[in-house]
C-alpha positions as a Markdown table, in Angstrom:
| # | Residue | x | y | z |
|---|---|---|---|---|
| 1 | Unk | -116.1 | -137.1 | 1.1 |
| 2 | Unk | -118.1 | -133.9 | 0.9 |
| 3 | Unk | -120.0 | -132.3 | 3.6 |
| 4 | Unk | -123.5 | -133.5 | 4.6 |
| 5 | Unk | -125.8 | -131.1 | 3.3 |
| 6 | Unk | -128.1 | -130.8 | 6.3 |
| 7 | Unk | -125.3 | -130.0 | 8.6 |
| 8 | Unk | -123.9 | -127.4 | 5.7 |
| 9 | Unk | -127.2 | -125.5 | 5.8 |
| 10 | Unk | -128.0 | -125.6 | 9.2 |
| 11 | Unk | -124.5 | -124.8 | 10.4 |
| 12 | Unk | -122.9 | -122.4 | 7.4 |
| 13 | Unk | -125.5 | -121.4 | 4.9 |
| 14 | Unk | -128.8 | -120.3 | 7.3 |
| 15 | Unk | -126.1 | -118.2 | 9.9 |
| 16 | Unk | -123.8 | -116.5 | 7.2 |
| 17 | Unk | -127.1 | -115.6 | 5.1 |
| 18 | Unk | -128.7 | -114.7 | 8.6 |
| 19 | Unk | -125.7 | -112.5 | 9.5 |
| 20 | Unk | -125.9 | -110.9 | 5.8 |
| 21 | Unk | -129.5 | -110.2 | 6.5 |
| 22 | Unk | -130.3 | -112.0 | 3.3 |
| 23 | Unk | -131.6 | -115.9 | 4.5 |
| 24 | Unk | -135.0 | -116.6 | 2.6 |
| 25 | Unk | -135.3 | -120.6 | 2.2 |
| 26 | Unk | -135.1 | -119.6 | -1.4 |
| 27 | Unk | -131.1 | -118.1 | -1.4 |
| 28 | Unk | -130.5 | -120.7 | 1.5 |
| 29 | Unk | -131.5 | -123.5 | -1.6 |
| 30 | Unk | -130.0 | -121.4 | -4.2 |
| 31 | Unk | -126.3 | -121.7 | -2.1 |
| 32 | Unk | -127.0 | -125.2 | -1.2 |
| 33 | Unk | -127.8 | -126.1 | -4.8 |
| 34 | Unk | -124.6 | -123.8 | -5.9 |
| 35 | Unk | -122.3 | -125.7 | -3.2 |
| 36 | Unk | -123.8 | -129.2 | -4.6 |
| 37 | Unk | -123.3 | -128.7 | -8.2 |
| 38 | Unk | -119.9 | -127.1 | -8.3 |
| 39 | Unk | -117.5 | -129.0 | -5.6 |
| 40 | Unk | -120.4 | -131.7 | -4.9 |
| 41 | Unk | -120.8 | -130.5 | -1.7 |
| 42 | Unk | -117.1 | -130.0 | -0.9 |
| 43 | Unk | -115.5 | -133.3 | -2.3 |
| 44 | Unk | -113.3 | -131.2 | -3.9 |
| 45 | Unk | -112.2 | -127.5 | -2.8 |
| 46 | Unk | -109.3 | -126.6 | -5.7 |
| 47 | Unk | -110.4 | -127.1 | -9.1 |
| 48 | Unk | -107.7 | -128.1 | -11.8 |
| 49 | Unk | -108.1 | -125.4 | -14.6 |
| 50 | Unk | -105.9 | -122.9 | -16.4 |
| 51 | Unk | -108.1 | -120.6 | -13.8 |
| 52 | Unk | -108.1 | -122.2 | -10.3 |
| 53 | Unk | -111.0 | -122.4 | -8.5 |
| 54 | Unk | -111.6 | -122.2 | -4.7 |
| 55 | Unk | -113.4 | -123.2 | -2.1 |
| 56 | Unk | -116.9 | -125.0 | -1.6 |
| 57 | Unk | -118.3 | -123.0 | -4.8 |
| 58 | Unk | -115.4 | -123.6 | -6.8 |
| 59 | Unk | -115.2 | -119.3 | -7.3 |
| 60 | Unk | -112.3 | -117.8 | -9.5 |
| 61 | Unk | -110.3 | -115.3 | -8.5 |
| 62 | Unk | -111.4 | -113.2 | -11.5 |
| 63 | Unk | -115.0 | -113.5 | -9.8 |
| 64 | Unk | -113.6 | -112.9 | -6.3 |
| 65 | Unk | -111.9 | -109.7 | -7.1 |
| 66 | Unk | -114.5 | -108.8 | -9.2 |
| 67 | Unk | -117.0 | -108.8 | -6.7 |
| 68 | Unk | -115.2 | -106.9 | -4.5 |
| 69 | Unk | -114.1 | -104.3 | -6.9 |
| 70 | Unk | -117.2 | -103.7 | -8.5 |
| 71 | Unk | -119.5 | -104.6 | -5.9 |
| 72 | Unk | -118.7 | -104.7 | -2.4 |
| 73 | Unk | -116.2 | -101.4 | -2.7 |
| 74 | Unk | -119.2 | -99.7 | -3.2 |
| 75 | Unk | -121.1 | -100.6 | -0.4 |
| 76 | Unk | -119.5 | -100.1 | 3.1 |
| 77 | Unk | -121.8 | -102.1 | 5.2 |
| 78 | Unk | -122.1 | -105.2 | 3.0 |
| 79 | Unk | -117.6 | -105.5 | 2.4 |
| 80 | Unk | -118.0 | -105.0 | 6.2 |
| 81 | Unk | -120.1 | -107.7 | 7.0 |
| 82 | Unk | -118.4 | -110.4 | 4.1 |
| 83 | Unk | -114.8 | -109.1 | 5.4 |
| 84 | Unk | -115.6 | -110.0 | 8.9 |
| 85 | Unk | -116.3 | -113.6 | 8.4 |
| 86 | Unk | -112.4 | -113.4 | 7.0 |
| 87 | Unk | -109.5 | -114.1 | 9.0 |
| 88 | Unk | -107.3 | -111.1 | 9.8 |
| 89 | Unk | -103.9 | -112.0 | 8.6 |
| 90 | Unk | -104.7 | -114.9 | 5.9 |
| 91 | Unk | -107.2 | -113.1 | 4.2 |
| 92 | Unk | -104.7 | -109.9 | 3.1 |
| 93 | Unk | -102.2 | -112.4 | 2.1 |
| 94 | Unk | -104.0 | -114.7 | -0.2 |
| 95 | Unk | -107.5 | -113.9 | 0.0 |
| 96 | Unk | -108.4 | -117.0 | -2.6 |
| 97 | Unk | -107.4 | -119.4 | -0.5 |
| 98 | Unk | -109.7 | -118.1 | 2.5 |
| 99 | Unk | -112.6 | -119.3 | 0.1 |
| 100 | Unk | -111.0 | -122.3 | 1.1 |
| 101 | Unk | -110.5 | -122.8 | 4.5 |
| 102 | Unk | -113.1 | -120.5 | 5.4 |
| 103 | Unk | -116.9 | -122.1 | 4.8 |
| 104 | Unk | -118.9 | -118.4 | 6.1 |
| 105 | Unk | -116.5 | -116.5 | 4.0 |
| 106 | Unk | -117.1 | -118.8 | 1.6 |
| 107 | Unk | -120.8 | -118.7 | 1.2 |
| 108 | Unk | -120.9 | -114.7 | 1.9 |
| 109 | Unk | -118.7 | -114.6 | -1.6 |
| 110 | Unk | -120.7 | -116.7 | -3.2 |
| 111 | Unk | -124.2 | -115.0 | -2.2 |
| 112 | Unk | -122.4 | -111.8 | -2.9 |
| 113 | Unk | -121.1 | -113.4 | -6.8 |
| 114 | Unk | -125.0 | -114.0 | -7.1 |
| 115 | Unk | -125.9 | -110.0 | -5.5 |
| 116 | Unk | -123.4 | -108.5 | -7.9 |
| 117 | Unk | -125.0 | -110.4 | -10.8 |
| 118 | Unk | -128.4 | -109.3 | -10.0 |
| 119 | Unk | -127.4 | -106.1 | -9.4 |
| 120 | Unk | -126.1 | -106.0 | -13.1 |
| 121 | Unk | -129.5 | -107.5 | -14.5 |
| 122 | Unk | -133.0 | -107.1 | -15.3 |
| 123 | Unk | -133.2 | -109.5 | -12.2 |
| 124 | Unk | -134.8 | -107.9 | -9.6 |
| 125 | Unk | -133.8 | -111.0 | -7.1 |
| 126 | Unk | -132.8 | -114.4 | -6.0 |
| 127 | Unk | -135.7 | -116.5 | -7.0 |
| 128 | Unk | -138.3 | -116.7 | -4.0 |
| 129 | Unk | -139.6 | -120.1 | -4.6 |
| 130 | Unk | -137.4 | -123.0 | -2.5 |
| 131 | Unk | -139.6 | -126.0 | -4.2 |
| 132 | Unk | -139.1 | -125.1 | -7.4 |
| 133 | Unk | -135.8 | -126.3 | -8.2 |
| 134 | Unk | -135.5 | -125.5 | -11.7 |
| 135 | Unk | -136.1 | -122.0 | -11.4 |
| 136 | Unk | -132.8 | -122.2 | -8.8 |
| 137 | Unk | -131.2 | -124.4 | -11.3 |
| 138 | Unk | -131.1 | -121.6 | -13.9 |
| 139 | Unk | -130.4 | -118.9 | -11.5 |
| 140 | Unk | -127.2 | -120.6 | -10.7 |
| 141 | Unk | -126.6 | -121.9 | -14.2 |
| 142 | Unk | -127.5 | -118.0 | -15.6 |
| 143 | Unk | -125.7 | -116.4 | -12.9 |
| 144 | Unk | -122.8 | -118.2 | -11.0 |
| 145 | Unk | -119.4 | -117.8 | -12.9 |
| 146 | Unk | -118.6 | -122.0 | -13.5 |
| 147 | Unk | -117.7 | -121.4 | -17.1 |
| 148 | Unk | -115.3 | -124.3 | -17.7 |
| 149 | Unk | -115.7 | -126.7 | -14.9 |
| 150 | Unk | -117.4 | -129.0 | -17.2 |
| 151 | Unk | -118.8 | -129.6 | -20.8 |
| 152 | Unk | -122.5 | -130.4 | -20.0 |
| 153 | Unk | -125.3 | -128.3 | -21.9 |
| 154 | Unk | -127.1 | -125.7 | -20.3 |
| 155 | Unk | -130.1 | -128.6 | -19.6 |
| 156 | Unk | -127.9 | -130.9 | -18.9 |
| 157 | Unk | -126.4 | -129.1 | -16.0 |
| 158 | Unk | -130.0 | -128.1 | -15.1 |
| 159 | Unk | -130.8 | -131.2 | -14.7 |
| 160 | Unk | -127.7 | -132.1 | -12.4 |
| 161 | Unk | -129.0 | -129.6 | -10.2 |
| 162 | Unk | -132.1 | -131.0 | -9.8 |
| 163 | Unk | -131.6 | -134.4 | -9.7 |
| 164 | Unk | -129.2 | -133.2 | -6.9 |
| 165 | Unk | -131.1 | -131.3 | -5.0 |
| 166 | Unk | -133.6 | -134.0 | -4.8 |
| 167 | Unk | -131.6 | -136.2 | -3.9 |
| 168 | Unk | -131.0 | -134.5 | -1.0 |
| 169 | Unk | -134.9 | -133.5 | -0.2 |
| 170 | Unk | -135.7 | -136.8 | -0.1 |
| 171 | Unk | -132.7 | -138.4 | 2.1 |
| 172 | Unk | -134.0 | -139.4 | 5.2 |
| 173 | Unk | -132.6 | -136.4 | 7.9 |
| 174 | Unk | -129.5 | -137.1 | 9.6 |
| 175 | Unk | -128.4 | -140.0 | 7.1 |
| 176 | Unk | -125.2 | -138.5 | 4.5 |
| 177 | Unk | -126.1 | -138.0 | 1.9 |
| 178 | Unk | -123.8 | -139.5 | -1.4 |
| 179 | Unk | -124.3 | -136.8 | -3.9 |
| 180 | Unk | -121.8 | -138.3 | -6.6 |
């Protein structure tokens, strides 16, 4: 049983984007749609690959260190601001597995994976659009690390995204909402 995706944006996603100074109902979408299509909105928070994943979007520690090597390192305010949703003494001792147990962590990493990416593109930014679900679809599919985690076709998985995210837009509010 996964997380109810109202209470998962209103509660995680909208404060930890807030906090990052980067909430737009477009990246609020784009991390809802991410945390939907990867662990279907936290059924599952360990993937069983050669390379474990963790957490509500299912990141690898490749990606985790990756972003904080190459992208966060370099900016003092932003590793600032992602390190303090991390616990003190868990997070220097296995830092993966606060992707886990820590949903703001969590979704600061993963809006930082997407930051990092774009920061590496042509792609001057998240998509700015929150209705138009298959321009999100593609940013995550284009951007997020999920090589792996299944063997759907690029519109294939767009599609899961979609279908997904409408299938949460049109839930009636305060109802759970059965993603899989």
């Amino acid at each position: 049983m996964g997380i109810f995706s109202q209470d998962l944006k209103e509660a995680v996603i909208h404060p930890t984007l807030t906090q990052l100074n980067q909430w737009t109902p477009a990246t609020e979408a784009l991390l809802l749609g991410t945390a939907l299509v990867m662990s279907n909105l936290g059924d599952r928070l360990y993937s069983d690959l050669q390379e474990r994943r963790f957490g509500l979007y299912l990141l690898d520690k490749t990606s985790h260190r990756e972003v904080w090597d190459k992208h966060l390192a370099f900016d003092s305010d932003l590793a600032s601001t992602v390190r303090g949703f991390a616990s003190q003494r868990a997070f220097l001792v296995n830092p993966e597995q606060e992707l886990v147990t820590n949903l703001s962590y969590s979704t600061a990493m993963a809006w930082a994976t997407y930051d990092f990416k774009f920061s590496h593109s042509e792609l001057s930014a998240f998509p700015d659009d929150p209705c138009n679900l298959h321009a999100l679809a593609i940013c995550w599919f284009e951007n997020y690390p999920h090589n792996g985690l299944s063997n759907l076709t690029k519109d294939k998985a767009i599609t899961t995204f979609i279908s997904g995210m409408l299938n949460m837009i049109q839930a009636p509010r305060g109802k759970p909402q059965l993603v899989a």
